[in-house]
mmCIF entry with sequence, helices, sheets and N, C-alpha, C, O atoms, coordinates in Angstrom:
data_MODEL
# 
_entry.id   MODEL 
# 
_entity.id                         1 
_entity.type                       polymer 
_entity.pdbx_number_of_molecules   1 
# 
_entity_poly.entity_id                      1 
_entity_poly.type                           'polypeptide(L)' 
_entity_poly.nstd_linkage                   no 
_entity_poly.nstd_monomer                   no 
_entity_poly.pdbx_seq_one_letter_code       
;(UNK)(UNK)(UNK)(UNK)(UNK)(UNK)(UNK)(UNK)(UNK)(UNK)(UNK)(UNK)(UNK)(UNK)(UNK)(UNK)
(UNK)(UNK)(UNK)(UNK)(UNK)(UNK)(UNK)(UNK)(UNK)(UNK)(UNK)(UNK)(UNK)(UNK)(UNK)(UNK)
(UNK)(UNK)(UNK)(UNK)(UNK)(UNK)(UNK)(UNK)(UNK)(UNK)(UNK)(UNK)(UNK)(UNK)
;
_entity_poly.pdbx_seq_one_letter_code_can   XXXXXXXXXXXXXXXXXXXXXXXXXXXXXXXXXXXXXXXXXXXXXX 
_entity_poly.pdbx_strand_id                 A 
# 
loop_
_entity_poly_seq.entity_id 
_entity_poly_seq.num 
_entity_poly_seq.mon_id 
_entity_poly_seq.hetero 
1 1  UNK n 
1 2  UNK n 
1 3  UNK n 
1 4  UNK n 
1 5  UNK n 
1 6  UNK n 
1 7  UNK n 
1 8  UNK n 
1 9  UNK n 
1 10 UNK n 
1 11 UNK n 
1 12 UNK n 
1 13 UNK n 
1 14 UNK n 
1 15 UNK n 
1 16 UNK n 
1 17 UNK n 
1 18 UNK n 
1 19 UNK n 
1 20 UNK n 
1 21 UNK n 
1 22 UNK n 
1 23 UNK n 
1 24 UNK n 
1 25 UNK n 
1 26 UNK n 
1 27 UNK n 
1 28 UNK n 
1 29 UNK n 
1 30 UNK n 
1 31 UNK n 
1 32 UNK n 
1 33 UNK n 
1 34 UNK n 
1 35 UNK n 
1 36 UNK n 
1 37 UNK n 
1 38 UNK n 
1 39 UNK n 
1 40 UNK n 
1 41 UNK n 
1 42 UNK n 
1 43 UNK n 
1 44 UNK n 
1 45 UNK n 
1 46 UNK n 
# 
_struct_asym.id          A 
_struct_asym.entity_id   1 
# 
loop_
_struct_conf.conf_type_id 
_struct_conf.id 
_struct_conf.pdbx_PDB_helix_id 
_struct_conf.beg_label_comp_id 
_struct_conf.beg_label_asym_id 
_struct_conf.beg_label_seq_id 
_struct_conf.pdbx_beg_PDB_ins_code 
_struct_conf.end_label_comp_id 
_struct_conf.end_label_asym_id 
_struct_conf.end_label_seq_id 
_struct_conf.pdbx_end_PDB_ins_code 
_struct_conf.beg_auth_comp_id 
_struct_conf.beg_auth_asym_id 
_struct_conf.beg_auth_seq_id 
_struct_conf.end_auth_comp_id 
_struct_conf.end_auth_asym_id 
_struct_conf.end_auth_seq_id 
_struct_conf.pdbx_PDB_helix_class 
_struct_conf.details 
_struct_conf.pdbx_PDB_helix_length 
HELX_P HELX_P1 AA1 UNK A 6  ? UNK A 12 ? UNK A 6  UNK A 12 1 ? 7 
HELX_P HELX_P2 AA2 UNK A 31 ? UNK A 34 ? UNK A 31 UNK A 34 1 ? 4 
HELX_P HELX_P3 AA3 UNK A 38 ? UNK A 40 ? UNK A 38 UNK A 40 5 ? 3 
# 
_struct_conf_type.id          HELX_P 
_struct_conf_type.criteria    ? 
_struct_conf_type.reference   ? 
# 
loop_
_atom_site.group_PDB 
_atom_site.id 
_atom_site.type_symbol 
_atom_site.label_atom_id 
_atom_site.label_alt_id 
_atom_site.label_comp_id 
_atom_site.label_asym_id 
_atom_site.label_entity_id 
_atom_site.label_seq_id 
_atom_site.pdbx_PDB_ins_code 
_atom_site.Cartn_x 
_atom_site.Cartn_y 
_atom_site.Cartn_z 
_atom_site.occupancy 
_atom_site.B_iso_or_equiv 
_atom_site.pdbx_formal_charge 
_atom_site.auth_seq_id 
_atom_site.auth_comp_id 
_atom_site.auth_asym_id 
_atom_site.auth_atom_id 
_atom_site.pdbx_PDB_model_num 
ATOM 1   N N  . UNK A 1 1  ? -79.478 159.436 -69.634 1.00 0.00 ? 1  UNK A N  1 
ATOM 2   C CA . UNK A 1 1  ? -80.788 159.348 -69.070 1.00 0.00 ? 1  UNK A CA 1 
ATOM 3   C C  . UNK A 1 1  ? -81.612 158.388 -69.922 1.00 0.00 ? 1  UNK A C  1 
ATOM 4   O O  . UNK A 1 1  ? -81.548 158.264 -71.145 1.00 0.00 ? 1  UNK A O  1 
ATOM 5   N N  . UNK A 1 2  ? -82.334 157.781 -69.134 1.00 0.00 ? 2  UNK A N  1 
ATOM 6   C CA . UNK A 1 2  ? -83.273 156.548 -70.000 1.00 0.00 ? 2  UNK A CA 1 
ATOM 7   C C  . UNK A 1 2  ? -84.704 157.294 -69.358 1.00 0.00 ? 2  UNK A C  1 
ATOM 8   O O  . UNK A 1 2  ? -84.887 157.436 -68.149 1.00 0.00 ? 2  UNK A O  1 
ATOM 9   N N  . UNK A 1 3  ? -85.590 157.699 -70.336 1.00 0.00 ? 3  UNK A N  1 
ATOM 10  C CA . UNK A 1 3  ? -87.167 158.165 -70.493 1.00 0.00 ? 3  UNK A CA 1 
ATOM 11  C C  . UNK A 1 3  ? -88.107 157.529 -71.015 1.00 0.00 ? 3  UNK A C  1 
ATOM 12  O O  . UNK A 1 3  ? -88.313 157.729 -72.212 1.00 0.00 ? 3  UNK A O  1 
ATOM 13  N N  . UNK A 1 4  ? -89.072 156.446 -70.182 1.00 0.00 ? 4  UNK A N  1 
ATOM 14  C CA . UNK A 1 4  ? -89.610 156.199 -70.644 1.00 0.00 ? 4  UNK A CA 1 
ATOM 15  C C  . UNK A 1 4  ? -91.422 157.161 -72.036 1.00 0.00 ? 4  UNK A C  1 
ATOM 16  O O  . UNK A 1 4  ? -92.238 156.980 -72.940 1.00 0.00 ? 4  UNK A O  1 
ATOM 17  N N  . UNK A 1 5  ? -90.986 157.853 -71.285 1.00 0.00 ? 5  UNK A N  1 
ATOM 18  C CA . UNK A 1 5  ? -92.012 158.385 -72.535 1.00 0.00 ? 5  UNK A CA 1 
ATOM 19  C C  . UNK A 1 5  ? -90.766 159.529 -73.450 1.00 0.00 ? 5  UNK A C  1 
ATOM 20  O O  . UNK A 1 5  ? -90.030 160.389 -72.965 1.00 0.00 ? 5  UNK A O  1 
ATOM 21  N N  . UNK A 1 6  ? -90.908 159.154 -74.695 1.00 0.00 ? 6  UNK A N  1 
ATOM 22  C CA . UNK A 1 6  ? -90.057 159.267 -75.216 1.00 0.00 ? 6  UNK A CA 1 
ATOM 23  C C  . UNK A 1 6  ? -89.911 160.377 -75.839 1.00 0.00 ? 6  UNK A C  1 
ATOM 24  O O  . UNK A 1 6  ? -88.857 161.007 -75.759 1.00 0.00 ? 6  UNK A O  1 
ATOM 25  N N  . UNK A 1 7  ? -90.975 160.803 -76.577 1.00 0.00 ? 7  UNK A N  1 
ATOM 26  C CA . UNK A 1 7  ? -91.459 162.190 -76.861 1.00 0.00 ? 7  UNK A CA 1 
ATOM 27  C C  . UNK A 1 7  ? -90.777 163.012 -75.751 1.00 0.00 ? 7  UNK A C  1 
ATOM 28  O O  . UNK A 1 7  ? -89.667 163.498 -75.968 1.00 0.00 ? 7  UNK A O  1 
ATOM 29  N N  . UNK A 1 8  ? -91.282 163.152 -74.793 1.00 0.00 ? 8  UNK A N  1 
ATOM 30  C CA . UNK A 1 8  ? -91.175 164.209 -73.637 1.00 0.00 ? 8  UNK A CA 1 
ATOM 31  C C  . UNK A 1 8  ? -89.556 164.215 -73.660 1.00 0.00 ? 8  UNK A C  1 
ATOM 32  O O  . UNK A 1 8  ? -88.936 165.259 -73.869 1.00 0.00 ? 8  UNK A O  1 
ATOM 33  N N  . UNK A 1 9  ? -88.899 162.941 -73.425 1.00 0.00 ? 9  UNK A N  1 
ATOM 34  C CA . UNK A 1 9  ? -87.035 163.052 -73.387 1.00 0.00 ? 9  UNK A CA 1 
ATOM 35  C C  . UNK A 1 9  ? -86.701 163.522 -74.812 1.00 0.00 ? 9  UNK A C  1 
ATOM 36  O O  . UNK A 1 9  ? -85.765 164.321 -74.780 1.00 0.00 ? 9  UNK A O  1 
ATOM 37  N N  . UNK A 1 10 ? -87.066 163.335 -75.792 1.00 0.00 ? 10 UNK A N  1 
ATOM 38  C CA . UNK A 1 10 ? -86.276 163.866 -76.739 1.00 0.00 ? 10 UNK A CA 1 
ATOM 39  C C  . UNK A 1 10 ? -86.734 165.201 -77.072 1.00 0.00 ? 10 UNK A C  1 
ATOM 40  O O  . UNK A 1 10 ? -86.161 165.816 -77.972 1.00 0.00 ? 10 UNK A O  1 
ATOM 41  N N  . UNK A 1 11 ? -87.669 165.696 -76.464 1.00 0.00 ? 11 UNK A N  1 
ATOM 42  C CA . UNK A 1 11 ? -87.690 167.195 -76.581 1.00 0.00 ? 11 UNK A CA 1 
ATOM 43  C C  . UNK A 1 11 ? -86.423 168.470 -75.691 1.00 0.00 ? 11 UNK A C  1 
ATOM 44  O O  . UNK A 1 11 ? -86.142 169.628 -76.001 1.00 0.00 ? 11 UNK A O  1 
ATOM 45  N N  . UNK A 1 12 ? -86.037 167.791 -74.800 1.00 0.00 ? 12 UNK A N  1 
ATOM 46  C CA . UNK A 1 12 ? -85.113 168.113 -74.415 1.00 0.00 ? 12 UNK A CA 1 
ATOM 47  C C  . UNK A 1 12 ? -83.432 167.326 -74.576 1.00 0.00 ? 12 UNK A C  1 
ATOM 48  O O  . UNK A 1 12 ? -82.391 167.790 -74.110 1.00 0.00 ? 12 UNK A O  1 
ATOM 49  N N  . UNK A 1 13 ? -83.545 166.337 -75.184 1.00 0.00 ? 13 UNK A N  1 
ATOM 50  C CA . UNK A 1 13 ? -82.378 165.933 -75.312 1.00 0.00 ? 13 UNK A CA 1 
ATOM 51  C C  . UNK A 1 13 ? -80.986 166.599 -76.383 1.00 0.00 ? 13 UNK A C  1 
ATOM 52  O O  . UNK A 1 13 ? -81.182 166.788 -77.583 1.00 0.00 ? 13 UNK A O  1 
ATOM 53  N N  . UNK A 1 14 ? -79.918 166.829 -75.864 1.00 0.00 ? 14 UNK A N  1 
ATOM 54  C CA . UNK A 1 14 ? -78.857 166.959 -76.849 1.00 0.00 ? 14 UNK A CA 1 
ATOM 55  C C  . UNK A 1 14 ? -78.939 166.060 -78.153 1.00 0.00 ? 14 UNK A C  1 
ATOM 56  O O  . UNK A 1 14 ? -79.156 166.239 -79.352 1.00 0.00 ? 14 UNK A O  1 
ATOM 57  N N  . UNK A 1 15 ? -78.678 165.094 -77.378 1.00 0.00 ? 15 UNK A N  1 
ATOM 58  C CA . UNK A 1 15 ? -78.499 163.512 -78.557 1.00 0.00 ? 15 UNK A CA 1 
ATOM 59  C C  . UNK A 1 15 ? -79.599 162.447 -78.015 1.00 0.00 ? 15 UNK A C  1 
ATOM 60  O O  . UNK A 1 15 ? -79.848 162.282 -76.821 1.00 0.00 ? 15 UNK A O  1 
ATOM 61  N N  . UNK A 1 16 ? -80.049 161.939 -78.798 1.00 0.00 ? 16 UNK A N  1 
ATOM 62  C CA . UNK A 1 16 ? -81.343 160.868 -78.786 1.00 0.00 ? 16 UNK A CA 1 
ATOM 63  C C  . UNK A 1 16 ? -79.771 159.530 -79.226 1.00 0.00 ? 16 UNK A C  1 
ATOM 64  O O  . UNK A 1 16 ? -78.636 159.791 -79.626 1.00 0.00 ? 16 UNK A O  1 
ATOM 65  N N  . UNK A 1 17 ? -80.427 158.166 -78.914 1.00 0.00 ? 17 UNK A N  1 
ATOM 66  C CA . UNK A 1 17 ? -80.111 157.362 -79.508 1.00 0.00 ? 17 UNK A CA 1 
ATOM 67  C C  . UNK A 1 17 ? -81.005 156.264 -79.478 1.00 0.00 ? 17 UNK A C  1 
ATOM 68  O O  . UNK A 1 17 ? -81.446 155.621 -78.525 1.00 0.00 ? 17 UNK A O  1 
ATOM 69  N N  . UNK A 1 18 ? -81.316 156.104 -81.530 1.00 0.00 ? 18 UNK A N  1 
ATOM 70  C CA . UNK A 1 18 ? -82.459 155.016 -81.070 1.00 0.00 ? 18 UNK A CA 1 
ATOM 71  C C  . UNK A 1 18 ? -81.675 153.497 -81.111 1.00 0.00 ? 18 UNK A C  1 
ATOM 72  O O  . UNK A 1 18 ? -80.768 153.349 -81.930 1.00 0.00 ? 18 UNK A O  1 
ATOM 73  N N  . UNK A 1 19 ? -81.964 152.637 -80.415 1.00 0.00 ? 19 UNK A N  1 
ATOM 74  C CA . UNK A 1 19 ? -82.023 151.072 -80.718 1.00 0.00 ? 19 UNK A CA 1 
ATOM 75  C C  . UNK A 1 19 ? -82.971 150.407 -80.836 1.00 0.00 ? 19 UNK A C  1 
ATOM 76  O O  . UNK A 1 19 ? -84.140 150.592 -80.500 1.00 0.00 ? 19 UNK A O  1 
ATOM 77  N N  . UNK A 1 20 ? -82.371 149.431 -81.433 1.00 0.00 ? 20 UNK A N  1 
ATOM 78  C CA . UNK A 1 20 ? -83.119 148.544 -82.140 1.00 0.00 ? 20 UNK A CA 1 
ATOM 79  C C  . UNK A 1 20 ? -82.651 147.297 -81.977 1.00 0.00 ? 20 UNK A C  1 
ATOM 80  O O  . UNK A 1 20 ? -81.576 146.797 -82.308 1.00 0.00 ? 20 UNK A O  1 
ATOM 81  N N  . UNK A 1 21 ? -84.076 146.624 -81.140 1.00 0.00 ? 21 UNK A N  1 
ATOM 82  C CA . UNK A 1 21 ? -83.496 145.102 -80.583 1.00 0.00 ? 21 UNK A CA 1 
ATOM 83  C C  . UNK A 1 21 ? -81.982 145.296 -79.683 1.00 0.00 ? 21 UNK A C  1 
ATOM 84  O O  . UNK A 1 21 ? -81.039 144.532 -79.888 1.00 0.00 ? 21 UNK A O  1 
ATOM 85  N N  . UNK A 1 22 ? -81.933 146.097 -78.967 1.00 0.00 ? 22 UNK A N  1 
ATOM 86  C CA . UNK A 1 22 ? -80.358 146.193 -78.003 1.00 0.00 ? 22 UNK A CA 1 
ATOM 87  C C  . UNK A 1 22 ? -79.390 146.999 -78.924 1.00 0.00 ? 22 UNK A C  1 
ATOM 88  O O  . UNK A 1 22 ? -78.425 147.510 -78.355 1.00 0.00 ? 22 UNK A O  1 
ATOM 89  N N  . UNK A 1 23 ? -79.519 147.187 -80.305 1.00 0.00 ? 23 UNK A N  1 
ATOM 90  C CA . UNK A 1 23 ? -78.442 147.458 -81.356 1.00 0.00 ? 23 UNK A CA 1 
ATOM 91  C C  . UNK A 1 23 ? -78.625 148.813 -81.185 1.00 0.00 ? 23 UNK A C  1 
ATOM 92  O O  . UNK A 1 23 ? -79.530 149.312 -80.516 1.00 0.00 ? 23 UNK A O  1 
ATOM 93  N N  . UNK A 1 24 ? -77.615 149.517 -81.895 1.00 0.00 ? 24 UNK A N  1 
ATOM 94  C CA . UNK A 1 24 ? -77.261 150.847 -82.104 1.00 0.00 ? 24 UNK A CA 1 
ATOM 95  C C  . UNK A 1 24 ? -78.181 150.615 -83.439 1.00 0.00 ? 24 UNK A C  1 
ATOM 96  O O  . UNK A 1 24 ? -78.493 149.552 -83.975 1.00 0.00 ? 24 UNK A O  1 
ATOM 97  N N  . UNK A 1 25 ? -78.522 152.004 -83.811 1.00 0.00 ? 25 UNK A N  1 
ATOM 98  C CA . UNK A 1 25 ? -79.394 152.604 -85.305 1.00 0.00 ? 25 UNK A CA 1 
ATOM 99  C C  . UNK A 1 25 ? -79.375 153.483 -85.677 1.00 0.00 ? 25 UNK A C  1 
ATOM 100 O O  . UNK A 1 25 ? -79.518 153.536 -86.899 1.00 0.00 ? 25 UNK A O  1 
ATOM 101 N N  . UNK A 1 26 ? -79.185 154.829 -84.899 1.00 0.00 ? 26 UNK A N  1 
ATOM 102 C CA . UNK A 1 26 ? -79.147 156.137 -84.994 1.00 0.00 ? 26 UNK A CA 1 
ATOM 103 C C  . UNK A 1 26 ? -78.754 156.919 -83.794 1.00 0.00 ? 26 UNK A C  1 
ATOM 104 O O  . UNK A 1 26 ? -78.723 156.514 -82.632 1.00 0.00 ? 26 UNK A O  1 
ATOM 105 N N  . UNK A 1 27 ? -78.431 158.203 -84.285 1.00 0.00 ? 27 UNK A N  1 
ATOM 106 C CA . UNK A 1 27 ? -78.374 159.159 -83.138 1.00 0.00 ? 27 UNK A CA 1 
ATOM 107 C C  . UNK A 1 27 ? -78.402 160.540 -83.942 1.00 0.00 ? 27 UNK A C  1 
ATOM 108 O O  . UNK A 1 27 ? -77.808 160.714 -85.006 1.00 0.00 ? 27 UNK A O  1 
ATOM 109 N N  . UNK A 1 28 ? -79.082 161.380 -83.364 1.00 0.00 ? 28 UNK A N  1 
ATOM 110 C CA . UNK A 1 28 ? -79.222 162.444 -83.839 1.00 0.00 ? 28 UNK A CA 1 
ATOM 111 C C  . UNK A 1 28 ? -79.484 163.439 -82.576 1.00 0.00 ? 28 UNK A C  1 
ATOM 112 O O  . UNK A 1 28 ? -79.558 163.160 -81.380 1.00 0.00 ? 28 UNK A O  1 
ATOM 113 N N  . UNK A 1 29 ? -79.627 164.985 -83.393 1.00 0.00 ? 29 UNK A N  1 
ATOM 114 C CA . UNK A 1 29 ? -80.183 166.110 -81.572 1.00 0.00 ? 29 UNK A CA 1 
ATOM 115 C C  . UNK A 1 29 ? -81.470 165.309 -81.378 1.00 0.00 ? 29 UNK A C  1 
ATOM 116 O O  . UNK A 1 29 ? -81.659 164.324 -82.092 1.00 0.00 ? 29 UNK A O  1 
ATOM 117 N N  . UNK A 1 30 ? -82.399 165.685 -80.422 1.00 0.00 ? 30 UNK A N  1 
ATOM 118 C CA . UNK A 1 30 ? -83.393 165.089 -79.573 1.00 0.00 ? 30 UNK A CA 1 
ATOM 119 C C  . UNK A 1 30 ? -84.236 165.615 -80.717 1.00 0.00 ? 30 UNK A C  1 
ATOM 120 O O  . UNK A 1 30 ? -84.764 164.776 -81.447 1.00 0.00 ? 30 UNK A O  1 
ATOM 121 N N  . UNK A 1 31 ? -84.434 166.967 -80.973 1.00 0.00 ? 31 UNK A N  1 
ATOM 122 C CA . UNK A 1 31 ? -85.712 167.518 -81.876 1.00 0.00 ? 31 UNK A CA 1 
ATOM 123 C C  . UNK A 1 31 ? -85.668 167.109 -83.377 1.00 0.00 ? 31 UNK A C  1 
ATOM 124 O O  . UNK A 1 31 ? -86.795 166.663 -83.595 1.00 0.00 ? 31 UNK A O  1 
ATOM 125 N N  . UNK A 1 32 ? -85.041 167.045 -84.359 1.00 0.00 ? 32 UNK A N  1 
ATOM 126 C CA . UNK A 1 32 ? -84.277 166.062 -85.317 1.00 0.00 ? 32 UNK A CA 1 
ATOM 127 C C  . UNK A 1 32 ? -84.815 164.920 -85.395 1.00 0.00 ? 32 UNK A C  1 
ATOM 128 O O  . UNK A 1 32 ? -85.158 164.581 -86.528 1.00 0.00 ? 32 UNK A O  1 
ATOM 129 N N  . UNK A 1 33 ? -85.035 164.086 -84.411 1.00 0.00 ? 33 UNK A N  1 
ATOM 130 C CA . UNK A 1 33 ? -85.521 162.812 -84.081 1.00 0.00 ? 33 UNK A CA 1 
ATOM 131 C C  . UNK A 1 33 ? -87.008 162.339 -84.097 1.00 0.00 ? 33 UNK A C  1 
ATOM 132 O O  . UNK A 1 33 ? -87.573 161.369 -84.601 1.00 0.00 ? 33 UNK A O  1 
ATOM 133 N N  . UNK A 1 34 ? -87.547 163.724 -83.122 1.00 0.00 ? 34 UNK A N  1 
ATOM 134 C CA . UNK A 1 34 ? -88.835 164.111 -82.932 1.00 0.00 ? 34 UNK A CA 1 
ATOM 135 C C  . UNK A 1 34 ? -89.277 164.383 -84.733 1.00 0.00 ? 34 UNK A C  1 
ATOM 136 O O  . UNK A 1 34 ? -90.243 163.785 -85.206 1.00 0.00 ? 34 UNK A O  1 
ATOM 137 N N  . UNK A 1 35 ? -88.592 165.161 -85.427 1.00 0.00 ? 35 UNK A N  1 
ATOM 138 C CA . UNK A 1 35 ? -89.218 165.337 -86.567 1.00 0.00 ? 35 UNK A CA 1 
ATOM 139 C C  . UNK A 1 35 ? -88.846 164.314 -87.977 1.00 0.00 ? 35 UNK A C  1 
ATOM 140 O O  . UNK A 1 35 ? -89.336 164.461 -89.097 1.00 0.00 ? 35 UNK A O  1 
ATOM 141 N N  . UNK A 1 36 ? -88.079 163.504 -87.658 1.00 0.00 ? 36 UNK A N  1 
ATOM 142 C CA . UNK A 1 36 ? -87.813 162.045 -88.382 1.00 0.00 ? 36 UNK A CA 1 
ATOM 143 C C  . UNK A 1 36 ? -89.095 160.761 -88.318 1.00 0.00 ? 36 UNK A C  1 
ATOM 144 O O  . UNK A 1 36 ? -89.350 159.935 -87.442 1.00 0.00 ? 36 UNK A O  1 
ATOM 145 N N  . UNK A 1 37 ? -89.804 161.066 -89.817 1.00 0.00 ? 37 UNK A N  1 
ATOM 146 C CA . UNK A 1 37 ? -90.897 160.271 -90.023 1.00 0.00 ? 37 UNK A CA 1 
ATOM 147 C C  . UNK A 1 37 ? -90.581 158.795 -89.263 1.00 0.00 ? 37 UNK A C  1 
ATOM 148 O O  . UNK A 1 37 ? -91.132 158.450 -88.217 1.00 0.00 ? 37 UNK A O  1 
ATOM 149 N N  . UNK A 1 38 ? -89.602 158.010 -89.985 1.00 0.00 ? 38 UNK A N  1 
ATOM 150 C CA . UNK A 1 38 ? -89.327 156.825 -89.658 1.00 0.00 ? 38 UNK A CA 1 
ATOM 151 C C  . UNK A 1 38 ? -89.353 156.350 -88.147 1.00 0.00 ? 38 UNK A C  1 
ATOM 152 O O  . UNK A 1 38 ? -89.921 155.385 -87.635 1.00 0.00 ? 38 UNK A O  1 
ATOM 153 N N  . UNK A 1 39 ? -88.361 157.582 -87.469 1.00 0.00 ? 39 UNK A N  1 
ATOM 154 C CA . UNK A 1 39 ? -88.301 157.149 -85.749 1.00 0.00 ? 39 UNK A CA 1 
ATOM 155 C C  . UNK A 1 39 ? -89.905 157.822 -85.391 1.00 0.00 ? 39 UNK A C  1 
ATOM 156 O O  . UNK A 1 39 ? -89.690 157.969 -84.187 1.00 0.00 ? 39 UNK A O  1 
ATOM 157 N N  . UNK A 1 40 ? -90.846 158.156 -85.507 1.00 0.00 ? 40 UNK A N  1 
ATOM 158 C CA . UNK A 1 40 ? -91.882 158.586 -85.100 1.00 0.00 ? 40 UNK A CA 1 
ATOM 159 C C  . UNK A 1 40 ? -92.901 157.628 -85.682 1.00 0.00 ? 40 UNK A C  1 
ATOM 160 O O  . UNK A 1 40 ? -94.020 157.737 -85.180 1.00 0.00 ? 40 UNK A O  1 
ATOM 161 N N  . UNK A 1 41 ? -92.765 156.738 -86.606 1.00 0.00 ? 41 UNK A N  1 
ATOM 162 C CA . UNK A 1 41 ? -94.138 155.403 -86.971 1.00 0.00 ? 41 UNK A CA 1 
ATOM 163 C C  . UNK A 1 41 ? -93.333 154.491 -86.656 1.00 0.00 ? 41 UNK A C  1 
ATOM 164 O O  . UNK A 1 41 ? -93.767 153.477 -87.203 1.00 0.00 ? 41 UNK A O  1 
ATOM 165 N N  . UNK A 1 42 ? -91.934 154.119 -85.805 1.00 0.00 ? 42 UNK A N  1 
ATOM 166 C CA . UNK A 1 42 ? -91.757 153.415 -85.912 1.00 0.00 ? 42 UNK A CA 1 
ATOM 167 C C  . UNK A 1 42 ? -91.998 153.348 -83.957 1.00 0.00 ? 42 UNK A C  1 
ATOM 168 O O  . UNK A 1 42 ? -92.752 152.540 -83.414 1.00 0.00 ? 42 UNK A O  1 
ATOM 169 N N  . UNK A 1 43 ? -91.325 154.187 -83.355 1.00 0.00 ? 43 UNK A N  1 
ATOM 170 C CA . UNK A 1 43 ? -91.520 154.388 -82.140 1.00 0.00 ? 43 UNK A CA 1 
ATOM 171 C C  . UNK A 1 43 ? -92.112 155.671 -81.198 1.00 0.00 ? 43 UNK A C  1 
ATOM 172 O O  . UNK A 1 43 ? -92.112 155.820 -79.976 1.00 0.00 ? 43 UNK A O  1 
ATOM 173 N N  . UNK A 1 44 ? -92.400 156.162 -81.824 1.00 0.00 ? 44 UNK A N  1 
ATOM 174 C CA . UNK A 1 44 ? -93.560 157.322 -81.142 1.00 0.00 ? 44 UNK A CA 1 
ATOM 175 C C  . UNK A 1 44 ? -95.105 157.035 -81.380 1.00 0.00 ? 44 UNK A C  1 
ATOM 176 O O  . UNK A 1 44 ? -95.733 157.608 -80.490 1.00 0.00 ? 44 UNK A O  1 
ATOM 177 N N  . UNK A 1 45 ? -95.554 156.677 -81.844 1.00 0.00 ? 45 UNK A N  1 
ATOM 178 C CA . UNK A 1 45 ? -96.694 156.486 -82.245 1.00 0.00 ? 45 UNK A CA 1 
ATOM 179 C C  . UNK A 1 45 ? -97.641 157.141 -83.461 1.00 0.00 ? 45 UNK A C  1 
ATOM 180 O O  . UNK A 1 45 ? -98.753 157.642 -83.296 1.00 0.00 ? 45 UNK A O  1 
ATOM 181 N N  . UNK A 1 46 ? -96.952 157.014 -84.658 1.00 0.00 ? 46 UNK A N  1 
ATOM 182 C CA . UNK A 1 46 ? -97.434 158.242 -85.829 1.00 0.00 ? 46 UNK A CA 1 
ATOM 183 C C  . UNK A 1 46 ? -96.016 158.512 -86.258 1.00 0.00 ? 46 UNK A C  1 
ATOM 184 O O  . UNK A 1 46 ? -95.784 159.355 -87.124 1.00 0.00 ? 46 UNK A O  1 
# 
């Protein structure tokens, strides 16, 4: 599934995967992600 609001999909997601520029970067559970400083100032907003 592709979500654009991203918050909302990774609250329910198994596995998140972030990219970067088309690239692979990470993957982790959805909530994990949500609470990962870096993926949250970098793409959540905060």
């Amino acid at each position: 599934m592709v979500e654009q609001n991203a918050k909302k999909g990774l609250e329910f997601a198994d596995i998140g995967y972030v990219l970067v520029s088309g690239e692979f970067a990470m993957a982790a559970p959805g909530r994990e992600l949500l609470q990962n400083a870096e993926v949250g100032r970098l793409f959540l907003g905060g």
